[in-house]
C-alpha positions as CSV (number, residue, x, y, z in Angstrom):
1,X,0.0,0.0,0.0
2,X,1.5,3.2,-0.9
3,X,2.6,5.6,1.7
4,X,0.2,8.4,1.6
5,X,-3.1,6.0,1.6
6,X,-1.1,4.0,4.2
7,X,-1.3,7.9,6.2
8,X,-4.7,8.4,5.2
9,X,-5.5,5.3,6.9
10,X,-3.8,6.3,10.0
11,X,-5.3,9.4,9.9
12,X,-8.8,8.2,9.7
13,X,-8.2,5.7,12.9
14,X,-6.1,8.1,15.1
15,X,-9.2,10.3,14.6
16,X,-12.1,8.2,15.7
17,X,-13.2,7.4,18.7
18,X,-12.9,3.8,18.6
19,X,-14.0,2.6,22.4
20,X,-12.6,-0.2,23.4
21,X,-10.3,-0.7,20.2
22,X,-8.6,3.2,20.9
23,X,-7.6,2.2,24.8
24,X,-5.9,-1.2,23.3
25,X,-4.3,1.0,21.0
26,X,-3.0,3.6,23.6
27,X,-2.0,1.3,25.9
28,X,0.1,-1.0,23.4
29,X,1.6,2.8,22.4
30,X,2.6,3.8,26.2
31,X,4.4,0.4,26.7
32,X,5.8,0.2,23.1
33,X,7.7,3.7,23.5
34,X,8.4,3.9,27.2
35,X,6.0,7.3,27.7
36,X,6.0,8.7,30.6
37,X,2.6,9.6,31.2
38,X,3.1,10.9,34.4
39,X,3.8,14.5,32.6
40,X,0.8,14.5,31.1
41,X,-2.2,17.1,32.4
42,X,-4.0,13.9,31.9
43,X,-2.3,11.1,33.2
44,X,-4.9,7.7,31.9
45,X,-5.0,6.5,28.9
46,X,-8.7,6.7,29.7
47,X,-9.1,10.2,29.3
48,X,-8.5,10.2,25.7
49,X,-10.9,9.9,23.2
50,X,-8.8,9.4,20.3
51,X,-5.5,8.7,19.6
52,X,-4.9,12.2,18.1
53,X,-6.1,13.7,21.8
54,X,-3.6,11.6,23.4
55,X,-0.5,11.9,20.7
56,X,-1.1,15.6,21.1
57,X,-1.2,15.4,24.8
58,X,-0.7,18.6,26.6
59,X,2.4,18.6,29.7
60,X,2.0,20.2,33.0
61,X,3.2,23.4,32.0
62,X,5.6,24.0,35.6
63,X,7.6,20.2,33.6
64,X,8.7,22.8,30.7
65,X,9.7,26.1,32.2
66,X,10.9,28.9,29.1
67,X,13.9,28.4,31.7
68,X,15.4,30.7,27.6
69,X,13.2,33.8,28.8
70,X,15.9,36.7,28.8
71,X,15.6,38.2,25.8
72,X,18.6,37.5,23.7
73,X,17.8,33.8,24.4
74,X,16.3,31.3,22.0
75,X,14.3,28.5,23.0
76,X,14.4,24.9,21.9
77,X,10.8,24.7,20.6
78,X,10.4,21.1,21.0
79,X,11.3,18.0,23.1
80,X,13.5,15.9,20.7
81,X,16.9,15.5,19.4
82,X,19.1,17.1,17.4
83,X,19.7,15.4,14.2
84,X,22.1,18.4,12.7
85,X,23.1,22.0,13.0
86,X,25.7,24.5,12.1
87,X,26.1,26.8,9.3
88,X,23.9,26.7,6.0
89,X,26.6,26.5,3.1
90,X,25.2,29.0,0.5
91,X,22.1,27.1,-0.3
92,X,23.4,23.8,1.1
93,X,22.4,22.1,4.3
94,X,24.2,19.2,6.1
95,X,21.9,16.1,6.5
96,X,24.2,13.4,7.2
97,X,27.5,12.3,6.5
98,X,28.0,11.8,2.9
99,X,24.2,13.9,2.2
100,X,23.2,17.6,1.9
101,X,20.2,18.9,0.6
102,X,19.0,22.2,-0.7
103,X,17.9,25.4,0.7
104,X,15.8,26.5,-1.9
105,X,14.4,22.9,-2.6
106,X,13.5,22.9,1.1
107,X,11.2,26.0,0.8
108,X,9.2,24.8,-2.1
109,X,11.4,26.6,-4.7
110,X,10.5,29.9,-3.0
111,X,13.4,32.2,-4.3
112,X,12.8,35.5,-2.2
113,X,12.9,32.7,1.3
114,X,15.6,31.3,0.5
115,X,17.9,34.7,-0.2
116,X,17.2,35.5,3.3
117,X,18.8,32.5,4.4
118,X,21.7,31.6,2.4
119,X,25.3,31.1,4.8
120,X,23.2,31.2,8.0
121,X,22.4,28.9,10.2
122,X,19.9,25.6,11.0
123,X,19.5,23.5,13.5
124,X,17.5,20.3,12.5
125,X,15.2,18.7,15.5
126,X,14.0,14.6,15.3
127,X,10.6,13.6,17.5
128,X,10.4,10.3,18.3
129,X,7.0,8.6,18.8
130,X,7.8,9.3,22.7
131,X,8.1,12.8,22.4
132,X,5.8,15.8,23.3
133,X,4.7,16.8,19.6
134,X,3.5,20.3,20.0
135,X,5.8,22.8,18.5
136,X,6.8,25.8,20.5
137,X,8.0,29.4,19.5
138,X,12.0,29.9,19.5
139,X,11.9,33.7,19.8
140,X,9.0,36.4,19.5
141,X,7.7,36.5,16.2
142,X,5.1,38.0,13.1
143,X,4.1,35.3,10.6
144,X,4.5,36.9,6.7
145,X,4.1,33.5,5.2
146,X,3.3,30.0,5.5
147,X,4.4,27.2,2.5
148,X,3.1,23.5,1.9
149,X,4.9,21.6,0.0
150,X,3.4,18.3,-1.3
151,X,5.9,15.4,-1.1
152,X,7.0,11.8,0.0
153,X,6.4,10.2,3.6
154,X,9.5,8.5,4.2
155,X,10.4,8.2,7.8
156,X,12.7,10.5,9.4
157,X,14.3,8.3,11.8
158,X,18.1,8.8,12.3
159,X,18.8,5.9,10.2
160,X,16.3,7.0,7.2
161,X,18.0,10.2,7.3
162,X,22.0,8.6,7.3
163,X,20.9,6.8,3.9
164,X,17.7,8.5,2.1
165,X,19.2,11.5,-0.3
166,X,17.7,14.7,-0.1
167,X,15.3,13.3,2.8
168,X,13.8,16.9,3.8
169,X,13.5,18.5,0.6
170,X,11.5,15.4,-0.8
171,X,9.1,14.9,2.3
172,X,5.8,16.6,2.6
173,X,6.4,19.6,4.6
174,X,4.7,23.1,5.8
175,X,7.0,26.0,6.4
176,X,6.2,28.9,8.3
177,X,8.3,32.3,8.1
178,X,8.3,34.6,10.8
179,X,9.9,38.1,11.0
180,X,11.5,38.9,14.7
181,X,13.4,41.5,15.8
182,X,16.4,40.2,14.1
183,X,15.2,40.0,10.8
184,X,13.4,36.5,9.3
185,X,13.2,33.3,11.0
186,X,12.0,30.1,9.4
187,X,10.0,26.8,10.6
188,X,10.0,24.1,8.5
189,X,7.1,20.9,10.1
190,X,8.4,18.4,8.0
191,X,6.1,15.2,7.6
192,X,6.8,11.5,7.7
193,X,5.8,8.4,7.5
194,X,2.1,7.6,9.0
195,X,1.9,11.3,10.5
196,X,-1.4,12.0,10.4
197,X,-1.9,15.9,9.4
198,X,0.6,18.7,10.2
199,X,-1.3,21.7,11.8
200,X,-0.6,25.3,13.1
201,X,-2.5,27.2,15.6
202,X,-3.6,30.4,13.1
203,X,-4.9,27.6,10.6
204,X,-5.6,24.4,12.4
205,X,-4.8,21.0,10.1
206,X,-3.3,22.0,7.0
207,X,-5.2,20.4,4.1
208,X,-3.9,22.1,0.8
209,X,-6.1,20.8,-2.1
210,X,-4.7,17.6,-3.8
211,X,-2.3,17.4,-6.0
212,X,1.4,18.5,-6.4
213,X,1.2,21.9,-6.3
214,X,3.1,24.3,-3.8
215,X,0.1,26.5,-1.9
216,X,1.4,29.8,-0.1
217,X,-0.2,32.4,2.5
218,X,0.7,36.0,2.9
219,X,-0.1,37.5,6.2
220,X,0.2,41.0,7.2
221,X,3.1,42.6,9.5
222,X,1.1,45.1,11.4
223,X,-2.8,45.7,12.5
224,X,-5.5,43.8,13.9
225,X,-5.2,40.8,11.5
226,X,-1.3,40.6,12.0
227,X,-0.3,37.0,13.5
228,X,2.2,37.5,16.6
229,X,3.4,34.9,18.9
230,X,5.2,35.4,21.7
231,X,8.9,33.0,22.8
232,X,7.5,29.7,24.3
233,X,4.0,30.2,22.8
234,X,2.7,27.0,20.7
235,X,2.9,27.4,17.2
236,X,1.7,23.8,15.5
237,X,1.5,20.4,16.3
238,X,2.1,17.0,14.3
239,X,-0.4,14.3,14.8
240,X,2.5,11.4,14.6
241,X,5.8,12.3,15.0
242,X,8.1,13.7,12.4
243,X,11.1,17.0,12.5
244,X,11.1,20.6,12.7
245,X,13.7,22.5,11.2
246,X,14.8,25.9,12.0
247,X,16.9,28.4,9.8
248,X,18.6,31.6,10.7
249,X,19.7,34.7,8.7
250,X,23.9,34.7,9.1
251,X,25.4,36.4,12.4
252,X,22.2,35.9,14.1
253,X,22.4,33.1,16.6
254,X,25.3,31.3,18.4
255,X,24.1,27.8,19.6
256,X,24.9,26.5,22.5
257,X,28.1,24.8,23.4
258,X,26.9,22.0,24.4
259,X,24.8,20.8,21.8
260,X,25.4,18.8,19.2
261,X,24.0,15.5,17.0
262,X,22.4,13.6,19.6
263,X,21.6,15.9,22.3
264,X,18.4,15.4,23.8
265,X,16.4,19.0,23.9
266,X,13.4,19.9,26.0
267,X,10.7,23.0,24.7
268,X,11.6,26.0,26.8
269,X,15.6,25.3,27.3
270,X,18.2,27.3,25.6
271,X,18.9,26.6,22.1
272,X,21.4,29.5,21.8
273,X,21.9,33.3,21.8
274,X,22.3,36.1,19.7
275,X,25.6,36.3,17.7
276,X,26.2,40.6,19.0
């Protein structure tokens, strides 16, 4: 069965309140992945409806403190890992050894985006099933555009990603771009294999119509209709895990020491600060 009807599938079940069939399910997932469910606001497997309510689970807020809340500080935005980061080569980002991809490929071919981000930085973020999956904010920000791009569902598990060419310019991704006080900021939600839907918190699920066709927003950067979120706010959410990946203008952020491929990251920690 093809990938995307295989997610389509998924979808339909991790949507529907299936009784009896939905606890199994849940259960069988808790043990399967080692979740802590103690973190949870709701701790039972019982107080979930669907498996989408409990995949997108919401933490006891005092677990993930925006311990990054001085101002020149960004935050991670998600629990995870980081796959990669460092410096964006011109329009070439490290993936793995022996595999880059491109910038522009990344954002859906979008010229103007990619400019603004050429010889900056990214730092590329893996969720595992276990993870919390609700995306957080890095730094303040204005939303000016958001991107789908229509693509392939591989996974994006740290093996897929050592041997799959080109992994995160090929899968199905939305990309939001933010303006902060440093200039732009990127988000890239990346999808993968059996994720469900990708959604943000100005447009809920993101359902593009079918096809293969790029789809972009505008949004405006002042007024009442302007889209602001705040460092630590929520921003999106995958139902099923996948990666977020976040690029930098040049001389804008210095990341942490102490990071590097591997290191586990928790929303609300410091990712870096700014490169002054």
């Amino acid at each position: 069965m093809p990938k995307h009807a295989i997610s389509r599938a998924m979808g339909k079940f991790a949507a529907a309140e299936a009784g009896w069939f939905t606890q199994v399910f849940i259960r069988w997932f808790i043990r399967q992945y080692k979740i802590d469910m103690s973190e949870a606001i709701l701790e039972q497997p019982s107080d979930y409806k669907t498996f989408n309510e409990f995949f997108t689970r919401y933490l006891k807020p005092e677990l993930r403190p925006l311990l990054a809340n001085e101002p020149h500080l960004f935050a991670h935005p998600v629990d995870g890992a980081i796959s990669q980061l460092g410096d964006i080569d011109d329009d070439r980002i490290f993936q793995a050894k022996g595999h880059d991809y491109s910038l522009l490929e990344l954002l859906g071919g979008d010229t103007e985006a990619a400019e603004q981000f050429h010889d900056g930085e990214f730092a590329t973020i893996y969720l595992a099933p276990k993870d919390y999956h609700r995306i957080h904010m890095p730094c303040d920000g204005v939303l000016r555009k958001m991107i789908y791009v229509p693509g392939d569902l591989y996974s994006v598990n740290p093996l897929t990603v050592a041997h799959v060419p080109n992994l995160f310019a090929r899968n199905e991704r939305v990309i939001a771009i933010f303006d902060g006080e440093f200039g732009p900021f990127a988000m890239i939600l990346v999808g993968a294999t059996i994720v469900a839907s990708i959604g943000t918190v100005w447009s809920g699920t993101v359902t593009p119509p079918k096809g293969t066709d790029v789809h972009t927003w505008h949004y405006p950067a002042s007024g009442d209709q302007a889209i602001r979120l705040k460092k630590g706010e929520e921003m999106g959410h995958f139902k099923l895990g996948s990666t977020v990946i976040l690029l930098f203008p040049d001389d804008v952020i210095d990341f942490d020491d102490d990071l590097e491929p591997g290191s586990v990251t928790r929303m609300g920690e410091i990712l870096g600060e700014r490169d002054d």
